[in-house]
C-alpha positions in Angstrom: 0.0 0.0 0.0 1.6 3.5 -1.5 -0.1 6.5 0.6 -0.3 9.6 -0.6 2.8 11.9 0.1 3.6 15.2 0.8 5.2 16.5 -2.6 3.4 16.0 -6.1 6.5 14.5 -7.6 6.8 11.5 -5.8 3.2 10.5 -5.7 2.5 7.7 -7.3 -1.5 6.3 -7.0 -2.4 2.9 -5.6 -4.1 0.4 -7.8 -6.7 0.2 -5.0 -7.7 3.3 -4.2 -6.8 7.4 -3.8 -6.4 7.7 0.0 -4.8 5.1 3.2 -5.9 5.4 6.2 -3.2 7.3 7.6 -3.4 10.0 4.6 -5.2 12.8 6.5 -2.9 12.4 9.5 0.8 12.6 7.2 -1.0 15.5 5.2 -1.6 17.0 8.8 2.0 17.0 9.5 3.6 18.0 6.8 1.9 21.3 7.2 2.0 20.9 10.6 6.0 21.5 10.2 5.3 24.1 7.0 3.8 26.3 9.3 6.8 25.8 11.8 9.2 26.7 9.6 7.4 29.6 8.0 7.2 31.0 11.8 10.2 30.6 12.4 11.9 32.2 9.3 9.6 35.1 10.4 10.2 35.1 13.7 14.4 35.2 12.3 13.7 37.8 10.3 11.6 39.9 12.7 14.5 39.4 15.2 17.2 40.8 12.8 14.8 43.9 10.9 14.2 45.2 15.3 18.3 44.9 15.2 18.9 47.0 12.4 16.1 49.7 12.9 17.9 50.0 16.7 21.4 50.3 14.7 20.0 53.0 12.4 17.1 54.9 14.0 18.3 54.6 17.9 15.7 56.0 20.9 16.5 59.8 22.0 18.2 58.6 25.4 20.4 56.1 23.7 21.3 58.9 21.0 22.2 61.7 24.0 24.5 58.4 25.6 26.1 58.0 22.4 26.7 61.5 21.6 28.4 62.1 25.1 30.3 58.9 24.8 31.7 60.4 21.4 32.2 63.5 23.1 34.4 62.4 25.8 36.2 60.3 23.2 37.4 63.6 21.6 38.3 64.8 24.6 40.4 62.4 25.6 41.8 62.2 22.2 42.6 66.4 22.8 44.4 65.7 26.0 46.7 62.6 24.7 47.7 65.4 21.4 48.1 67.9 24.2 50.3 66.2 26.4 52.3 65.0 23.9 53.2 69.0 22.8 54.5 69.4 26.7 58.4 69.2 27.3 60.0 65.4 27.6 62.6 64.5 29.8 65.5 63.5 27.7 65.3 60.0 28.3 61.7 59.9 26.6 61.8 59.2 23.1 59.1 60.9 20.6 56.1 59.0 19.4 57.0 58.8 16.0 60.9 57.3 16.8 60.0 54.3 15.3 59.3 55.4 12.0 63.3 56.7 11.4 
């Protein structure tokens, strides 16, 4: 006995009959796990568009935290370029003494 399968192109009918008993029950699962996998994949893709609209479009208080974080980073960047412009003692080398 040949029941009737999930995908067209391997169905081949029964010289008895169209359906098995357990025909309703397979056709049941297979879409059964269709609809799995289709929630999944949207459940996936859901997960990664709220990932990129928080990397592109960011909330006002996570904005004002990156925009002082960036801030500070300048400023630290100002004090390293200013400190290297004071007087060395003469057993400190340059930053660039590598490169000669």
């Amino acid at each position: 006995m040949m029941p009737v399968l999930a995908f067209p192109a391997l169905y081949r009918r029964p010289e008895f009959g169209l359906h098995s008993e357990n025909t309703a029950a397979m056709d049941w699962f297979v879409l059964a796990n269709l609809g799995f996998l289709f929630l999944m994949f949207g459940f996936f893709a859901g997960c990664a568009w709220m990932i990129w609209r928080r990397t592109t479009k960011p909330e006002p208080h996570m904005q004002l935290i990156m925009d002082l974080d960036e801030h500070e980073k300048a400023l630290a960047e100002e004090e390293i370029k200013g400190s290297a412009n004071e007087e060395r003692a003469p057993w400190q080398r340059s930053e660039d003494w590598w490169k000669k």
